[in-house]
C-alpha positions as CSV (number, residue, x, y, z in Angstrom):
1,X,111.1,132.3,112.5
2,X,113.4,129.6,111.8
3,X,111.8,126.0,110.2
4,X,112.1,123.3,112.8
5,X,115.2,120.9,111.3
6,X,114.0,117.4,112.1
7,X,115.8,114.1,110.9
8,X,113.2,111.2,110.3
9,X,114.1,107.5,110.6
10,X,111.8,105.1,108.8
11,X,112.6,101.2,109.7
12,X,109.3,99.4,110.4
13,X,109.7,97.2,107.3
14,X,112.5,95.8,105.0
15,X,112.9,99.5,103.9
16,X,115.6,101.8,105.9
17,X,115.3,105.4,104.9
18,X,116.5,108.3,106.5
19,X,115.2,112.3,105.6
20,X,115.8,115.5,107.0
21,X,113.3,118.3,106.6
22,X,113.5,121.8,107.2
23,X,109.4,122.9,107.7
24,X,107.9,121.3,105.4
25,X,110.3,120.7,102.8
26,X,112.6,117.9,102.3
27,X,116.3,118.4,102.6
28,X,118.0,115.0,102.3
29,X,116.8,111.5,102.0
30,X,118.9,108.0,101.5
31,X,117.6,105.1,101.8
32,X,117.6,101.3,100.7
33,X,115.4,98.3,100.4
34,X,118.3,96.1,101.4
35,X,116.5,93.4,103.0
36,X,117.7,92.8,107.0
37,X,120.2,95.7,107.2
38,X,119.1,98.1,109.5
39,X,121.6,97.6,111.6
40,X,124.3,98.0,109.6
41,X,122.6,100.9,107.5
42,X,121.1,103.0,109.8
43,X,123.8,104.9,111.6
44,X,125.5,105.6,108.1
45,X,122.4,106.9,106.6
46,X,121.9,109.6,109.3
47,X,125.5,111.0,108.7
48,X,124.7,111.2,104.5
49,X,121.8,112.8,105.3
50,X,123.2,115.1,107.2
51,X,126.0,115.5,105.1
52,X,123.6,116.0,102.3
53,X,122.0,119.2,103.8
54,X,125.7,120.3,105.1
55,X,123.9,120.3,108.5
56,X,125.2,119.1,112.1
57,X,123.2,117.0,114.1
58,X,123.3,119.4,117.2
59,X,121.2,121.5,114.8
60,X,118.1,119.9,114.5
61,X,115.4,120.7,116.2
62,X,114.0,116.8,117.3
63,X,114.1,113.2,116.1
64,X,111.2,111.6,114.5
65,X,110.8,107.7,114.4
66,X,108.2,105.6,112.9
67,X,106.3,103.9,115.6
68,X,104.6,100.9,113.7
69,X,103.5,98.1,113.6
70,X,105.9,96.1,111.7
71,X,109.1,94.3,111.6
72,X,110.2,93.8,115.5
73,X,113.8,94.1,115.1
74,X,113.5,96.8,112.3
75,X,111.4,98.8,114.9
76,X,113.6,97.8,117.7
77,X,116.8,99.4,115.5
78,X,115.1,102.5,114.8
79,X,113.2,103.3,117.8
80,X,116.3,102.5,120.2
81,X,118.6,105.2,117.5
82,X,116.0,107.7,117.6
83,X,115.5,107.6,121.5
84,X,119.6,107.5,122.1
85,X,120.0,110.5,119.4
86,X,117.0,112.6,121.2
87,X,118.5,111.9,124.8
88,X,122.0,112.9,124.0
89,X,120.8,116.0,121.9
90,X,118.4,116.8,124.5
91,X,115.8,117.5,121.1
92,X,112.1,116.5,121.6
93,X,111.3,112.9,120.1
94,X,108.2,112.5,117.7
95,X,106.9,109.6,115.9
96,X,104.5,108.4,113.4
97,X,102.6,105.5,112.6
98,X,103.8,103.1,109.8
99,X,100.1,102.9,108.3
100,X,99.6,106.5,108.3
101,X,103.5,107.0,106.3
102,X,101.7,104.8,103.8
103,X,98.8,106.8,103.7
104,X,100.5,110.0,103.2
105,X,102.0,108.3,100.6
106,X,99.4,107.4,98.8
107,X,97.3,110.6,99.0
108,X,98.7,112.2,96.2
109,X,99.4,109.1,93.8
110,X,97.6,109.8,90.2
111,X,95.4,106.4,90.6
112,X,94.2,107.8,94.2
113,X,93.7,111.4,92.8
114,X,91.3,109.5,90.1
115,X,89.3,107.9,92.2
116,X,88.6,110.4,94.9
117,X,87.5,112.3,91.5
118,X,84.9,109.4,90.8
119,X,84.0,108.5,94.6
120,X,84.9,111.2,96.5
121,X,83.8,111.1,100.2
122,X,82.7,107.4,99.5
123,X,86.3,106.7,98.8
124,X,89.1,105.1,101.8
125,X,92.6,104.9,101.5
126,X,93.6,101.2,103.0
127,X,97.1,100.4,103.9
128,X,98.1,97.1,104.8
129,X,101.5,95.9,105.8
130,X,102.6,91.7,105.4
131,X,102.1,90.4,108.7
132,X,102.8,86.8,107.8
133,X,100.4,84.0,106.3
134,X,97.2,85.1,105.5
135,X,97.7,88.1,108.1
136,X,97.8,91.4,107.7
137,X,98.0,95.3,109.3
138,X,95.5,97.9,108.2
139,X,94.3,101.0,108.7
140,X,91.6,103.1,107.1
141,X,91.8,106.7,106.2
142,X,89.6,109.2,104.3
143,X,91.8,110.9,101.5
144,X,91.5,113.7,103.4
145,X,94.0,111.5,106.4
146,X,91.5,111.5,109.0
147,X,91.5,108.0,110.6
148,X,88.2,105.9,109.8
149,X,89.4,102.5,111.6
150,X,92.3,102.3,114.0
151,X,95.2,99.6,113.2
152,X,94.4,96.1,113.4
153,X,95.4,93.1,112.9
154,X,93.5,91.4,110.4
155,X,92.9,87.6,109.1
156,X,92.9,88.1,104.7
157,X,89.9,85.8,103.6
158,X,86.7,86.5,101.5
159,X,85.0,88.0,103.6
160,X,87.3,90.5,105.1
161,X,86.8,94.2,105.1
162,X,82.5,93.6,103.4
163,X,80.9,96.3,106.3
164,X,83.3,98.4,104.9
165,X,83.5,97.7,100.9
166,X,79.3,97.7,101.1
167,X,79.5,101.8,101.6
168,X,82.3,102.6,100.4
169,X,85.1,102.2,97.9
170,X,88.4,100.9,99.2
171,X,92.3,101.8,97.4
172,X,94.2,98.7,99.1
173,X,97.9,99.6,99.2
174,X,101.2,98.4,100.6
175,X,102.8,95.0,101.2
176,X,100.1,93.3,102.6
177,X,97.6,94.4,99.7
178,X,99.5,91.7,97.3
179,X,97.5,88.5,99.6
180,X,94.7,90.4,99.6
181,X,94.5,91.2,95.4
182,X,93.2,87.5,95.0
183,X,91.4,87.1,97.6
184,X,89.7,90.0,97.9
185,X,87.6,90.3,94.3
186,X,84.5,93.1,95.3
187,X,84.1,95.3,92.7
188,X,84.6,98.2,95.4
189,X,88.2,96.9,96.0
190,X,90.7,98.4,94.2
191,X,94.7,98.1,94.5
192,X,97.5,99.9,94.0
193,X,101.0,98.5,93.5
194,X,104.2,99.7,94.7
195,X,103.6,102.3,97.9
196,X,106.0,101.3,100.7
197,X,106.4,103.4,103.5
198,X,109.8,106.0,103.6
199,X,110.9,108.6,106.0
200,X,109.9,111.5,103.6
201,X,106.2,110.7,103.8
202,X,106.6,111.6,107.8
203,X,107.3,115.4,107.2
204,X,103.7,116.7,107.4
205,X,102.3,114.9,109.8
206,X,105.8,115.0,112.3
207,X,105.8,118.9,111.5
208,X,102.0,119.3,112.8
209,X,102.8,117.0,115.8
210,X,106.2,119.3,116.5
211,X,104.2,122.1,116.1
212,X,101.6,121.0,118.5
213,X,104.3,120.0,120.9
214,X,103.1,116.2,120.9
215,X,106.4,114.6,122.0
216,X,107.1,111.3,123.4
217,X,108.7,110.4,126.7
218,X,112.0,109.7,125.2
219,X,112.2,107.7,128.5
220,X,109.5,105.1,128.9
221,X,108.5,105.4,124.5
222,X,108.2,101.8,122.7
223,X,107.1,100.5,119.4
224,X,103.9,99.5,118.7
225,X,104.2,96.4,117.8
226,X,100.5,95.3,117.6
227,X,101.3,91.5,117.6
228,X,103.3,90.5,120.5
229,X,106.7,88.8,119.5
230,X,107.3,85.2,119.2
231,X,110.7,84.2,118.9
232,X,111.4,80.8,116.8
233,X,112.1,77.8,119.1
234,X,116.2,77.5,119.0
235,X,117.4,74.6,116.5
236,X,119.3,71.8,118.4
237,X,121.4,69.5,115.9
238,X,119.5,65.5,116.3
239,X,116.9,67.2,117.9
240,X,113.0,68.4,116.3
C-alpha cells in the first residue's frame, strides 16, 4: 500500500513553513521566520517543497492546514491556499490545531523527556501562543498528547493556571510562555525556550486524522480564530 503524500502548510504565527510527508516520514520542509510574509512566501514554499521531493502536486494525497488560533491574516493566507489547492485537486483537506503542532513539538524535546522521567503522569505539556498584552492562548496536554484543557484564551497574572499547578507540574512553552516566565514563579512551573510551531510537527497527528478519514468541508471550513478580529480604527491626517 502506497503512504498517503500530504503537503502541510503551517501559518498561524510569524512562522511560514511548508512540509511534505510521505506516511510518516518527512520528505521536504522550507520555511522562514520572516516576519509578515506569508503572502509573499507561501505559494513559493509549496513549489520548493515539492521540488524538494521531485513530486507533482497532482500526486498528493490531501492538503493539511493549521487551524489555529493565531495571527488572523497568517491563518486567513494559509487556510484560503490550502482550501483553493484541495478544491482544484479534488484531495481531501485536513487540519490541525496550532497548540497541538506545539505540543507535538515539544513531546520529544530532552528538557520534556526529563521531566516526565521525574513527574511522570503528574506532568502537562502547556503551550501558549502571544495573544497581545498580558493575553495569551493555551492548551494543556499529557505528554502522552491527550488533551487535558481545551484552548483558551487566557489573562497572564499571578494567579493564572494555580488549580492546575497545585496537582500537577506544568512545562510552559511557546511564544506566549515568555510573559508568563515573570509572572508566573510556582515552583511547579517550568519553561522551555524556543518551541514554535512548523508544518513538520503536523505529520502524526494529520496522518492519524487521514487515516481516520476526518476531513474538513473544504467548502464551509474556517480558522479558529478564538478571539474575534478587531481591525485598528483607520488613521485620518488632523484627525485622533
Amino acid at each position: 500500500m502506497t503512504e498517503p503524500l500530504i503537503l502541510h502548510i503551517e501559518t498561524a504565527t510569524d512562522i511560514c513553513s511548508v512540509a511534505l510527508s510521505a506516511g510518516d516520514q518527512l520528505m521536504a520542509l522550507v520555511e522562514s521566520g520572516a516576519e509578515r510574509s506569508h503572502a509573499t512566501l507561501l505559494s513559493r514554499y509549496i513549489r520548493e517543497a515539492m521540488a524538494q521531493a521531485g513530486r507533482e502536486l497532482g500526486m498528493l494525497s490531501g492538503i493539511a492546514v493549521s487551524k489555529g488560533p493565531g495571527s488572523y491574516t497568517g491563518l486567513r493566507i494559509g487556510v484560503s491556499t490550502a482550501k483553493g489547492l484541495a478544491y482544484a485537486l479534488g484531495k481531501p483537506l485536513l487540519s490541525c490545531g496550532t497548540l497541538e503542532n506545539m505540543a507535538y513539538a515539544a513531546k520529544n524535546h530532552p528538557e520534556i523527556q526529563e521531566l516526565s522521567g521525574k513527574y511522570g503522569d503528574r506532568l502537562l505539556l502547556g503551550a501558549m501562543l502571544d495573544a497581545r498584552r498580558m493575553e495569551v492562548y493555551t492548551a494543556f496536554f499529557s505528554p502522552s498528547m491527550s488533551p487535558v484543557r481545551e484552548v483558551t484564551a487566557d489573562i497572564v497574572d499571578q494567579n493564572s493556571f494555580q488549580k492546575l499547578l497545585k496537582n500537577h507540574h506544568i512545562c510552559f512553552f511557546g511564544n506566549g510562555a515568555t510573559k508568563c516566565q515573570g509572572v508566573i514563579t510556582d515552583p511547579n512551573a517550568h519553561y522551555i525556550e524556543g518551541l514554535n510551531p512548523s508544518s513538520r510537527f503536523m505529520i502524526t497527528p494529520v496522518l492519524t486524522r487521514y487515516q481516520e478519514e476526518k476531513f474538513e468541508d473544504v467548502a464551509y471550513f474556517e480558522p479558529f480564530y478564538l478571539k474575534d478580529f478587531i481591525a485598528g480604527a483607520p488613521r485620518v491626517k488632523g484627525l485622533r
